[in-house]
N, CA, C and O atoms as a DFTB+ gen file, in Angstrom:
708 C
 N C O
     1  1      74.938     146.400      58.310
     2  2      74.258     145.285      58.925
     3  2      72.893     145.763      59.399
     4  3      72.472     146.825      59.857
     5  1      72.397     144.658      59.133
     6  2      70.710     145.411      59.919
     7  2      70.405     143.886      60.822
     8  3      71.103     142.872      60.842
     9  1      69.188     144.150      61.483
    10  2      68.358     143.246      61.936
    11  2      66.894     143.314      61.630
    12  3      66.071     144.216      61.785
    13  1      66.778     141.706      60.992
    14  2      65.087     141.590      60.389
    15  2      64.363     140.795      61.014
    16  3      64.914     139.789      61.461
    17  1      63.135     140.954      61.211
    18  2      61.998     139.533      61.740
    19  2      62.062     138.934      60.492
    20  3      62.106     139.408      59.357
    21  1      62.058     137.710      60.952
    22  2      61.496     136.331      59.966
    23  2      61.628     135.368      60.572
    24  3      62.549     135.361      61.388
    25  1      60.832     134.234      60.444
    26  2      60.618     132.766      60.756
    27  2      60.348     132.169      59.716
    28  3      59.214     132.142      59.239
    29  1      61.749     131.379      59.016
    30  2      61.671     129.999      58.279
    31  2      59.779     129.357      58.157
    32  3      59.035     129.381      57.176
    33  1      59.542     128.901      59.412
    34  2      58.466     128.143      59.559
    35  2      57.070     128.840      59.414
    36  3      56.240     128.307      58.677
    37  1      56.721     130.159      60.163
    38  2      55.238     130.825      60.210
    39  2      56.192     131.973      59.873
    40  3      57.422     132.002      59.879
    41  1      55.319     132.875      59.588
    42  2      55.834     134.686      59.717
    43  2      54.551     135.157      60.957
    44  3      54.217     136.320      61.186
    45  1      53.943     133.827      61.685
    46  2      52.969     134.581      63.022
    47  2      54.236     134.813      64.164
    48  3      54.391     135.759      64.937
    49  1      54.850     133.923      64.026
    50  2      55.914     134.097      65.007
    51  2      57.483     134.597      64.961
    52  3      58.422     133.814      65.107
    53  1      57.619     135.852      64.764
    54  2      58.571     136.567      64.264
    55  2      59.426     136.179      65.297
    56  3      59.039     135.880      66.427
    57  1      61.124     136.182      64.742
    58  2      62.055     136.399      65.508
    59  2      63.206     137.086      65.424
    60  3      62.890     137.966      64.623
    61  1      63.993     137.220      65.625
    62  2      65.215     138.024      65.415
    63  2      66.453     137.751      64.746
    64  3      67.362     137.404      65.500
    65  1      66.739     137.821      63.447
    66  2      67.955     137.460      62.894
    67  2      68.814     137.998      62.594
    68  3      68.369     139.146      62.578
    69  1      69.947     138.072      62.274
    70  2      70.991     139.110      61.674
    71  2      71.029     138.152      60.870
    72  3      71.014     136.922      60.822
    73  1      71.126     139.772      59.758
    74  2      71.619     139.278      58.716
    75  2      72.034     140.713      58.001
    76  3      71.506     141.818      57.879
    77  1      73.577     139.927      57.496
    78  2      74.421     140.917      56.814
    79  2      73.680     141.383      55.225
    80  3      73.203     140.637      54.370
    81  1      73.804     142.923      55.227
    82  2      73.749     143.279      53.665
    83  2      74.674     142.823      52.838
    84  3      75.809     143.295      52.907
    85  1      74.313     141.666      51.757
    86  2      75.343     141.336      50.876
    87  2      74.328     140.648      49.383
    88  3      73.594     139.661      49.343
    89  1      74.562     141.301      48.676
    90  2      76.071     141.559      48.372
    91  2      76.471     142.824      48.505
    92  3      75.440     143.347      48.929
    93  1      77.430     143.841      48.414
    94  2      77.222     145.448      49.097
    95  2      76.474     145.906      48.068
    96  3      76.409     145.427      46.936
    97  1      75.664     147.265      48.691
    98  2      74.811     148.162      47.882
    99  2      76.343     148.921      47.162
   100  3      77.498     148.592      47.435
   101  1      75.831     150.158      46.051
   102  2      76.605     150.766      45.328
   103  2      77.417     151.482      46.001
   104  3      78.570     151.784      45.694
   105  1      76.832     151.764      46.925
   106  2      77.247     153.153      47.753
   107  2      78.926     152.637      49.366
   108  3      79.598     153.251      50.195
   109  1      78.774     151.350      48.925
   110  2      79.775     150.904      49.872
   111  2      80.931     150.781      49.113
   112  3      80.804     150.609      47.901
   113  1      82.353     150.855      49.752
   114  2      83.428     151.030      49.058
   115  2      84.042     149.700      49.727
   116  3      83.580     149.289      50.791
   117  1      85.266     148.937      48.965
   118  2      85.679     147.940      49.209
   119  2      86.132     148.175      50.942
   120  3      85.796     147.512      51.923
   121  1      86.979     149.335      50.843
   122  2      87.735     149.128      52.447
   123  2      86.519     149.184      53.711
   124  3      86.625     148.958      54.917
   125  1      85.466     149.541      52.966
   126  2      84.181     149.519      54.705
   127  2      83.799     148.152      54.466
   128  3      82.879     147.673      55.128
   129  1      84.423     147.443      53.564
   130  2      83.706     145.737      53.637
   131  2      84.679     144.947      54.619
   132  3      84.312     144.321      55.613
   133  1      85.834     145.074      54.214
   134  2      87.243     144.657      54.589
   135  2      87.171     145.247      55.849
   136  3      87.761     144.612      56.723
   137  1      86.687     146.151      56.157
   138  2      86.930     146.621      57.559
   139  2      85.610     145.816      58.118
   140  3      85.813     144.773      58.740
   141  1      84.507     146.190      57.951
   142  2      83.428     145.072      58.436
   143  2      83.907     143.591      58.680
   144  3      83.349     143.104      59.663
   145  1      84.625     142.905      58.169
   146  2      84.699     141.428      57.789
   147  2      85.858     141.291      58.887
   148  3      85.846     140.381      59.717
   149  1      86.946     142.352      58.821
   150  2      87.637     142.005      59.845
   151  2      87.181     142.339      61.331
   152  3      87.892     141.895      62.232
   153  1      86.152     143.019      61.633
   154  2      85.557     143.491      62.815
   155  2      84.827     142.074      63.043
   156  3      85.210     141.487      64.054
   157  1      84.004     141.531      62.402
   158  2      83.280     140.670      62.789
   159  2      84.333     139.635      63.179
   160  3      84.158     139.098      64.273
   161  1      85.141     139.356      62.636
   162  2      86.242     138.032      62.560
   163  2      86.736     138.325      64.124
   164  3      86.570     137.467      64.991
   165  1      87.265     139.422      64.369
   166  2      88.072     139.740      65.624
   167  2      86.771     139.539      66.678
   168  3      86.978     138.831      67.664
   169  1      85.627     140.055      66.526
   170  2      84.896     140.349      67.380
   171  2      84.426     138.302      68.213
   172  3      84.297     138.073      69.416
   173  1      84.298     137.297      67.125
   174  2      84.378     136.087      67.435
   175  2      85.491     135.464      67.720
   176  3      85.388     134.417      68.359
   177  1      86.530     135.832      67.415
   178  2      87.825     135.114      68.043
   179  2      87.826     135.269      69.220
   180  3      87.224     136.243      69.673
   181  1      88.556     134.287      70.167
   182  2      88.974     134.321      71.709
   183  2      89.737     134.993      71.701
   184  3      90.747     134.727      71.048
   185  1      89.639     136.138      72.388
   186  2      90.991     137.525      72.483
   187  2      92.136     136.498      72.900
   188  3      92.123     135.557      73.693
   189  1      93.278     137.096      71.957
   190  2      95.049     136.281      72.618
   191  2      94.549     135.071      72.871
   192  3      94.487     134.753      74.059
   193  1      94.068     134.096      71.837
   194  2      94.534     132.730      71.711
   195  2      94.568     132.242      70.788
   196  3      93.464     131.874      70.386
   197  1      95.749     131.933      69.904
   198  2      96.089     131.241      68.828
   199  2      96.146     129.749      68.969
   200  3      96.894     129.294      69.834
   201  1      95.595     129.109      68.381
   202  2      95.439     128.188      68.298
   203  2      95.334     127.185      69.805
   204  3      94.324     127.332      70.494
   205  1      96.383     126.216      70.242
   206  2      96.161     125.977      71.755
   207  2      97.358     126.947      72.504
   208  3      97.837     126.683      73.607
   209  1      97.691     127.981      71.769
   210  2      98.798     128.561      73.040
   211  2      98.313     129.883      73.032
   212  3      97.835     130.395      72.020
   213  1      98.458     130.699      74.569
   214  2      98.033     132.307      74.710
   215  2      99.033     132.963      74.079
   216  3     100.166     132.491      73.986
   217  1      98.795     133.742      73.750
   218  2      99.484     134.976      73.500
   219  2      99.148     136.046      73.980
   220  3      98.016     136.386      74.321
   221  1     100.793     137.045      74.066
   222  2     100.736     138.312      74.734
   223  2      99.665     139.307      74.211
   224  3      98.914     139.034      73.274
   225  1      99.652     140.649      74.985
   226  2      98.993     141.364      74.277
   227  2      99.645     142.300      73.218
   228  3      99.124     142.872      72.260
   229  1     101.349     142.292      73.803
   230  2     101.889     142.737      72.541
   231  2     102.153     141.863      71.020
   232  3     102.463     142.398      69.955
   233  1     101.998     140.803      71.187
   234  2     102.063     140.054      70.100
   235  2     100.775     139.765      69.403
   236  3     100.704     139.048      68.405
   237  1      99.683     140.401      70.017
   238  2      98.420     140.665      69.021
   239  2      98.415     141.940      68.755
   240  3      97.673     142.221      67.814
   241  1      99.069     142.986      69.321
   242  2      98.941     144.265      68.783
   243  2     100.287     144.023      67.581
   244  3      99.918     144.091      66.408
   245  1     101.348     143.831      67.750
   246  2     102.091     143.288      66.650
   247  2     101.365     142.482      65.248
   248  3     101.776     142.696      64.108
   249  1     100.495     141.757      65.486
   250  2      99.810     141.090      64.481
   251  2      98.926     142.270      63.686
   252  3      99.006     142.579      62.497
   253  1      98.193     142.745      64.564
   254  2      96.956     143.928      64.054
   255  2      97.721     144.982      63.197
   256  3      97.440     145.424      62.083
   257  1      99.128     145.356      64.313
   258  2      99.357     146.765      63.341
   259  2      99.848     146.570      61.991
   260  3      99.810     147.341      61.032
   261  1     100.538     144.840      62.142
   262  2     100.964     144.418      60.072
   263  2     100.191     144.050      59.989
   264  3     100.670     142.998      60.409
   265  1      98.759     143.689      59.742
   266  2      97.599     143.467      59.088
   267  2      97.311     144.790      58.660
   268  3      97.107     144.937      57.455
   269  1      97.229     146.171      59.693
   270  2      97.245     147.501      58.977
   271  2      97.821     147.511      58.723
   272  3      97.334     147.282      57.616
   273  1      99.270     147.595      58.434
   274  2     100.118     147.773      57.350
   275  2     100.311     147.312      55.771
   276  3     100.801     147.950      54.839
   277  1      99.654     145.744      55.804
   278  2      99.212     145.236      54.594
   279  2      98.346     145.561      54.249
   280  3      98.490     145.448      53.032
   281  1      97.380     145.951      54.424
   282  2      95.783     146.924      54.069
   283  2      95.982     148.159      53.243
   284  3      95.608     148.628      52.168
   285  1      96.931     148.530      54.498
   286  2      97.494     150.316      53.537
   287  2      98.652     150.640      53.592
   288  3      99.093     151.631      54.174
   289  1      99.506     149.500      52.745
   290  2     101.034     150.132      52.480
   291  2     101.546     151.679      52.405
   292  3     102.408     152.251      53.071
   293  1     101.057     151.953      51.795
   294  2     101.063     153.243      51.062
   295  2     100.096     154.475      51.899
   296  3     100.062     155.525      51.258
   297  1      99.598     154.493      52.738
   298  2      98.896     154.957      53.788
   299  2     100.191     156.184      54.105
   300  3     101.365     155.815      54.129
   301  1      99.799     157.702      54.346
   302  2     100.516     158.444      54.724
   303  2     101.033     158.153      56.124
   304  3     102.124     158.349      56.660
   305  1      99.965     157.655      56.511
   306  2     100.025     157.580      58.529
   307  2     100.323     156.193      58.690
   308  3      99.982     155.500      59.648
   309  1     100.842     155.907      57.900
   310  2     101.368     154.165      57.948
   311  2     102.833     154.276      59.267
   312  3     102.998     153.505      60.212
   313  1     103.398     155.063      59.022
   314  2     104.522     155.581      60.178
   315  2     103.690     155.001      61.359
   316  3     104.007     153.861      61.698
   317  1     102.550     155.677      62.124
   318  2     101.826     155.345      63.237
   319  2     101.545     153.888      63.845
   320  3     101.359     153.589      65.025
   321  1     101.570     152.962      62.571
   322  2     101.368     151.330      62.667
   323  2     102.948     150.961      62.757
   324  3     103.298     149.975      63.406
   325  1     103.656     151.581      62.252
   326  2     105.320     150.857      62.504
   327  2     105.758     151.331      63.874
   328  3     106.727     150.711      64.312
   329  1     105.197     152.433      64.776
   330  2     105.770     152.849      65.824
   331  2     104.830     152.148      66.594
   332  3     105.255     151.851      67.711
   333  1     103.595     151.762      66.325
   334  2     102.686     150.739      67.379
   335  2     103.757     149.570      67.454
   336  3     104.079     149.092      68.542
   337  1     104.392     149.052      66.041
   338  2     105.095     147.434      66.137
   339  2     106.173     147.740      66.994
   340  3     106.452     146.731      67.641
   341  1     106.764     148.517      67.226
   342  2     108.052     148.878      68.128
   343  2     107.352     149.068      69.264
   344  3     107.401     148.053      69.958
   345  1     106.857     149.751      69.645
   346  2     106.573     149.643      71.367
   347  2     105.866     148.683      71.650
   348  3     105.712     148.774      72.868
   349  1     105.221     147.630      71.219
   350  2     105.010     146.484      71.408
   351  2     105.707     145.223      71.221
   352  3     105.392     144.131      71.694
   353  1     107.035     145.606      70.214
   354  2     108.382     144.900      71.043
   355  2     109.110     145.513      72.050
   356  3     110.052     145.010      72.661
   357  1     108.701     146.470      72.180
   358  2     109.508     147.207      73.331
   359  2     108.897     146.887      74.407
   360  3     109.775     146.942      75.268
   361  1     107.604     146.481      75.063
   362  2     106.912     146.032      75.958
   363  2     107.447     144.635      76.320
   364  3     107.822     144.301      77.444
   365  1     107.431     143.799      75.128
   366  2     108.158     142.548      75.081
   367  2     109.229     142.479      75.471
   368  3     109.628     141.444      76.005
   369  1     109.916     143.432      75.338
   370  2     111.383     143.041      75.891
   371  2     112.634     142.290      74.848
   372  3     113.659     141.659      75.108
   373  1     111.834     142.802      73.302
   374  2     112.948     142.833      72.038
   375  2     113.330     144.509      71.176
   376  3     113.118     145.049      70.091
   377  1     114.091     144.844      72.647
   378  2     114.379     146.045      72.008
   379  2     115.091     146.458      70.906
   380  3     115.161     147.672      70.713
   381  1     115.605     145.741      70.181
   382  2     116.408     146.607      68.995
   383  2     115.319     146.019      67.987
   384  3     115.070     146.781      67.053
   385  1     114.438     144.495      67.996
   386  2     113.506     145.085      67.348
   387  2     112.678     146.356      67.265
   388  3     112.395     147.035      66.278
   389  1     112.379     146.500      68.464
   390  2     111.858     147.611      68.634
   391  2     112.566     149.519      68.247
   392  3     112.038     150.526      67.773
   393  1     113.719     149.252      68.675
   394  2     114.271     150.456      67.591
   395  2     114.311     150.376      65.857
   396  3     114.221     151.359      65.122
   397  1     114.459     149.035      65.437
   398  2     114.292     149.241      64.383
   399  2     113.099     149.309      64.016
   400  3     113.188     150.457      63.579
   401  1     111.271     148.835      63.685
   402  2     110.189     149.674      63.301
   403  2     110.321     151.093      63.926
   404  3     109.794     151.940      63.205
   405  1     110.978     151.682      65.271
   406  2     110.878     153.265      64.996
   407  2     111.948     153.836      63.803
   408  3     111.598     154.707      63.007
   409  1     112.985     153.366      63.794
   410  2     113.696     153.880      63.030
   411  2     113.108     154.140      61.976
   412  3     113.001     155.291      61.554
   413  1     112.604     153.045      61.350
   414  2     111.882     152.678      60.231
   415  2     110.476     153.859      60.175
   416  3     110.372     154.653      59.241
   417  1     109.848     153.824      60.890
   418  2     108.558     154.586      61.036
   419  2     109.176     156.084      60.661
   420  3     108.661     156.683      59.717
   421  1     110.267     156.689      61.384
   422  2     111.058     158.188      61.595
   423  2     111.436     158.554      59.997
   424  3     111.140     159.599      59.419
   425  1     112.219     157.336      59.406
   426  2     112.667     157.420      57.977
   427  2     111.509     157.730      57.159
   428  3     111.531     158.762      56.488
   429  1     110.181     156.718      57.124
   430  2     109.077     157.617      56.824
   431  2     108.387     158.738      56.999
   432  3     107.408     158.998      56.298
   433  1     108.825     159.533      57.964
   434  2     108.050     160.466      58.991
   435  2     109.221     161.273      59.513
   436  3     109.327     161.251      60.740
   437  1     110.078     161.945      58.884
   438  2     111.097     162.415      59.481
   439  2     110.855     163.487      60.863
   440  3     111.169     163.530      62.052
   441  1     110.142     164.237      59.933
   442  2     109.379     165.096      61.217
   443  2     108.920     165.233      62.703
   444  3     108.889     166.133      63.543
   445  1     108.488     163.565      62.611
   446  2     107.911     163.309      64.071
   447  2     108.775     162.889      65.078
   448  3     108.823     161.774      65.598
   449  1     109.565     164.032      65.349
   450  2     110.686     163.564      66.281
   451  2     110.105     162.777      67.352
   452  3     110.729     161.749      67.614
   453  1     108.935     163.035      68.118
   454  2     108.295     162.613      69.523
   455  2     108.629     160.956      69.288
   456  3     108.410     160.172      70.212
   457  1     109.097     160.550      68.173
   458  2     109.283     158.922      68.356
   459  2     110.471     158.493      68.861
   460  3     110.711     157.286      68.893
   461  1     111.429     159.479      69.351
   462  2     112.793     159.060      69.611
   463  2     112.597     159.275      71.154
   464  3     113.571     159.177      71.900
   465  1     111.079     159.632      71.745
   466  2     111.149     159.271      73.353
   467  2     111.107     158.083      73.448
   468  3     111.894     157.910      74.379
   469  1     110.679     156.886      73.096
   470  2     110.617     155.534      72.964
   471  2     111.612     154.753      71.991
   472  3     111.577     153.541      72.202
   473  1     112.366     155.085      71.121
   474  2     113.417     154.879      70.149
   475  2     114.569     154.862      70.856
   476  3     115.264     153.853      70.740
   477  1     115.149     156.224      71.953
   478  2     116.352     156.213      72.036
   479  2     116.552     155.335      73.721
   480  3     117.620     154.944      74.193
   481  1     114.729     155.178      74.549
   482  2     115.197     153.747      75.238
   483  2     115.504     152.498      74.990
   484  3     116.126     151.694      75.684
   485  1     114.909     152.359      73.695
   486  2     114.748     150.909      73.070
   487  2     116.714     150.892      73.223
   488  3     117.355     150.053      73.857
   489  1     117.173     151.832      72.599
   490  2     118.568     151.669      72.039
   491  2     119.446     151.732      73.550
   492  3     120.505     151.106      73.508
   493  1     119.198     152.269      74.597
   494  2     119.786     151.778      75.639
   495  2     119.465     150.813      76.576
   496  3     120.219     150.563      77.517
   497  1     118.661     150.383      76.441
   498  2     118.287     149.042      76.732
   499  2     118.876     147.933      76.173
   500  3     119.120     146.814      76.626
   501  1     119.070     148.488      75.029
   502  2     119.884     147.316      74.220
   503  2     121.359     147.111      74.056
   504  3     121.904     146.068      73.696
   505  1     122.032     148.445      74.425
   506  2     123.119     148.716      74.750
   507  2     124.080     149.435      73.636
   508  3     125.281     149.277      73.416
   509  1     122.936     150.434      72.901
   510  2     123.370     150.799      71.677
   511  2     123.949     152.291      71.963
   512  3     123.952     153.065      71.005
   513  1     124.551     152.852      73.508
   514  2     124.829     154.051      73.877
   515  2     124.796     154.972      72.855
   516  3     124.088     155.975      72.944
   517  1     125.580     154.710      71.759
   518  2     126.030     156.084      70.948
   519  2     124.638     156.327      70.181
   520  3     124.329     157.495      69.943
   521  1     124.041     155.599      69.903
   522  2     122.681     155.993      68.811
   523  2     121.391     155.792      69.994
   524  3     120.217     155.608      69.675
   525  1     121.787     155.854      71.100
   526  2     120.844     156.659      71.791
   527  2     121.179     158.133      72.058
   528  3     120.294     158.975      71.906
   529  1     122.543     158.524      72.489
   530  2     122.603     160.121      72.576
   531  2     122.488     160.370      71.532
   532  3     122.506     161.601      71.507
   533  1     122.326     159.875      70.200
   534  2     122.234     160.811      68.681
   535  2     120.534     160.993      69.258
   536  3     120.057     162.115      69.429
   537  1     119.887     159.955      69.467
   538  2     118.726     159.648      69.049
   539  2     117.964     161.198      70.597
   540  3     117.148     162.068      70.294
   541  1     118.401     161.080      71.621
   542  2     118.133     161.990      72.639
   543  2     118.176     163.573      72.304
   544  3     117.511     164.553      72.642
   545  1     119.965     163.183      70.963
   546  2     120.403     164.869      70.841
   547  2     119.039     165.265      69.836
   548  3     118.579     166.400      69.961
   549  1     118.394     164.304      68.829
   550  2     117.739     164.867      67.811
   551  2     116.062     165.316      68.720
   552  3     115.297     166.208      68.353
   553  1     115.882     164.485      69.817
   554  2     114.832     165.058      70.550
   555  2     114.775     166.366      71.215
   556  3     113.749     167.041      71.144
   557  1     115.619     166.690      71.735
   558  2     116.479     167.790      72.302
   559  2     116.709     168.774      71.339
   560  3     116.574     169.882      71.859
   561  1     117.104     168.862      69.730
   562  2     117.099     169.881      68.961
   563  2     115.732     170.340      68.952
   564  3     115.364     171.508      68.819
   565  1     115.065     169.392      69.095
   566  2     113.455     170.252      68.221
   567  2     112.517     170.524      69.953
   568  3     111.682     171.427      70.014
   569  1     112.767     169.775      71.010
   570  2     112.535     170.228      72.277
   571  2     113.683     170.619      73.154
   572  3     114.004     169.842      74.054
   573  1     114.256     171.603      73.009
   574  2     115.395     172.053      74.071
   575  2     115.364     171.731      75.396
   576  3     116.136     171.066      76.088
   577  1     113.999     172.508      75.726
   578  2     113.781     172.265      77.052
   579  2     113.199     171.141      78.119
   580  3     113.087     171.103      79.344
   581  1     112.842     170.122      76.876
   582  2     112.364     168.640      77.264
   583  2     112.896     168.147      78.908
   584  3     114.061     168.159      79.306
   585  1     111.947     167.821      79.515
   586  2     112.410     167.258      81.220
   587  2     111.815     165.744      80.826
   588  3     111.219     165.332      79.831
   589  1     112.198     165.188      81.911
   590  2     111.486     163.731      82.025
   591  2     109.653     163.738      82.925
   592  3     108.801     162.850      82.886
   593  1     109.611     164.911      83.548
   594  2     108.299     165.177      84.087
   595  2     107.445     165.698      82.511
   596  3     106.372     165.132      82.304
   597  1     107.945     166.797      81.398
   598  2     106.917     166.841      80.782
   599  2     106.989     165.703      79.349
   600  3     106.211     165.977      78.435
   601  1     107.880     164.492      79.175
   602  2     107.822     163.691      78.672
   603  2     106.727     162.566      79.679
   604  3     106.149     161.689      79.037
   605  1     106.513     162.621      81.013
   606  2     105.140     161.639      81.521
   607  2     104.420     162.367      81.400
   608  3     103.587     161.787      80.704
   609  1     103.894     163.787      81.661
   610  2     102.485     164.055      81.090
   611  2     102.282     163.645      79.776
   612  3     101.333     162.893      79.554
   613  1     103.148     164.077      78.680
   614  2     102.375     163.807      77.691
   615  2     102.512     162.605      76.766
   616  3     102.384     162.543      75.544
   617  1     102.900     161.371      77.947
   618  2     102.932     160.175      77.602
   619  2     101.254     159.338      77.752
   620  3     100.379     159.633      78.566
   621  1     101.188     158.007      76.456
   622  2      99.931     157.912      76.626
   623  2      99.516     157.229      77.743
   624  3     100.221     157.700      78.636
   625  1      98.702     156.295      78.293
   626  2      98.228     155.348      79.346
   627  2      98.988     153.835      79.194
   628  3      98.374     152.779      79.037
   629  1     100.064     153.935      79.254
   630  2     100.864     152.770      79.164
   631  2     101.526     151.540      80.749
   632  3     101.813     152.014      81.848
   633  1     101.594     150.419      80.504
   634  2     101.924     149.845      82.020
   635  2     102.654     150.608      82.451
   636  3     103.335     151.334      81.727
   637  1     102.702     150.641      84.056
   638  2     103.875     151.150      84.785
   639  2     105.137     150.693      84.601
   640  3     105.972     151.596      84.659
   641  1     105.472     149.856      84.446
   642  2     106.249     148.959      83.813
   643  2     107.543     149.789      82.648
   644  3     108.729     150.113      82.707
   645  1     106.154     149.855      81.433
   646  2     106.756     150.005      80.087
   647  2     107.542     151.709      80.675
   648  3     108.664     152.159      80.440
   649  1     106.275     152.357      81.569
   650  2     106.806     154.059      81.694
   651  2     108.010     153.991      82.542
   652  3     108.697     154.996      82.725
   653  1     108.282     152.902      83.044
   654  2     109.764     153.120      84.155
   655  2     110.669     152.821      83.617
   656  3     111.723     153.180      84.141
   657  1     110.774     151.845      82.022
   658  2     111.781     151.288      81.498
   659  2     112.259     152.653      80.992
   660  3     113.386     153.063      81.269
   661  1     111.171     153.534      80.056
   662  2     111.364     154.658      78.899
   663  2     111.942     155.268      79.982
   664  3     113.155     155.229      80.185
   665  1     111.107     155.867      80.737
   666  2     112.062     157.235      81.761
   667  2     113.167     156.901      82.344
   668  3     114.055     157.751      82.277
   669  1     113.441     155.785      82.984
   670  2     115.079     155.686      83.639
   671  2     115.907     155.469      82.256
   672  3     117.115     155.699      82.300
   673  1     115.653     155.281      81.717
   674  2     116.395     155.132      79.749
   675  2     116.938     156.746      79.850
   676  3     118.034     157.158      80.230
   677  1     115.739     157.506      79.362
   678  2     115.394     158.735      79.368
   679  2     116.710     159.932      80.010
   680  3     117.297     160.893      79.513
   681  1     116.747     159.138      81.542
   682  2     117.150     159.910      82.435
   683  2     118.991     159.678      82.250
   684  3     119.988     160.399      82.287
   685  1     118.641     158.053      82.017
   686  2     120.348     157.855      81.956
   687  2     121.071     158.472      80.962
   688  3     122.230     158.629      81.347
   689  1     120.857     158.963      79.655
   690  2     121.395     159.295      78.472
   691  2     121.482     161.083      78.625
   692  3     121.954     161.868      77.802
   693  1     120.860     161.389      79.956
   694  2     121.501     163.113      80.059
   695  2     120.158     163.767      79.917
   696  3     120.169     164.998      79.919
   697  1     118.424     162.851      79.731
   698  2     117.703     163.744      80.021
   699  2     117.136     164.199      81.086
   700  3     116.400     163.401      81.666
   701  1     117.315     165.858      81.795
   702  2     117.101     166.135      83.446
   703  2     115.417     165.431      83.810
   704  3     114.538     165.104      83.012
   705  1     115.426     165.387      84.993
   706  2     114.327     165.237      85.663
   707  2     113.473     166.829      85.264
   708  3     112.360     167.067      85.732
């Protein structure tokens, strides 16, 4: 995007217009257009309002992360957008939705155990006891020494709220303070 002087009427009296480069030069690739087009789109919408009713903020982060997900199916780090859709039903307060995109995200991403700190509350919240202690024991294999103090440091900036649901979860299924 740039910004040019011009006036329709005189060029004595310059003014300020935007105006988008289009059609793209050579050197632009489809996804910086698609990403442009959706920046501008979001950037004019009324944050969280669909049509005449508000919406949450987890149900626009739910919207965004399957819009990334339809963008880049096939995306290695696509795992990262399915564990955004779960803790933003998990904020909501539809937890076994919310265990299932982690589940889902983990099956892609076996590796990243750190998703079963938020996975195995979803599942006691929901009242899924036994596949939360699986889900605690598999956190616990790859962190032995895991406490509930160094699971809040290196938790991100989330409501107080969402961090009291995960840690008393946390705590009830046998992980120490």
């Amino acid at each position: 995007m740039r910004w040019t002087y011009w006036n329709a009427r005189s060029s004595a009296t310059p003014t300020m217009r935007w105006r988008p480069r289009w059609p793209p030069g050579p050197t632009r690739s489809a996804s910086s257009i698609i990403f442009q087009l959706l920046r501008i789109r979001t950037a004019y919408e009324a944050p969280n309002w669909r049509g005449r009713r508000r919406i949450s903020r987890a149900e626009s982060a739910i919207e965004r992360f399957k819009i990334a997900l339809d963008l880049a199916p096939n995306d290695c780090l696509a795992f990262n957008s399915m564990v955004g859709v779960g803790c933003a039903h998990f904020e909501s307060g539809r937890y076994l939705e919310a265990a299932d995109w982690q589940q889902r995200a983990l099956a892609l991403h076996p590796s990243a155990t750190w998703i079963h700190r938020t996975m195995c509350p979803a599942y006691v919240l929901v009242g899924a006891k036994a596949e939360a202690r699986r889900s605690v024991a598999a956190l616990r294999q790859d962190y032995p020494e895991l406490t509930i103090s160094e699971v809040q440091q290196g938790f991100p900036p989330l409501p107080q709220s969402y961090c009291d649901r995960v840690f008393n979860a946390l705590h009830s299924v046998g992980l120490p303070l």
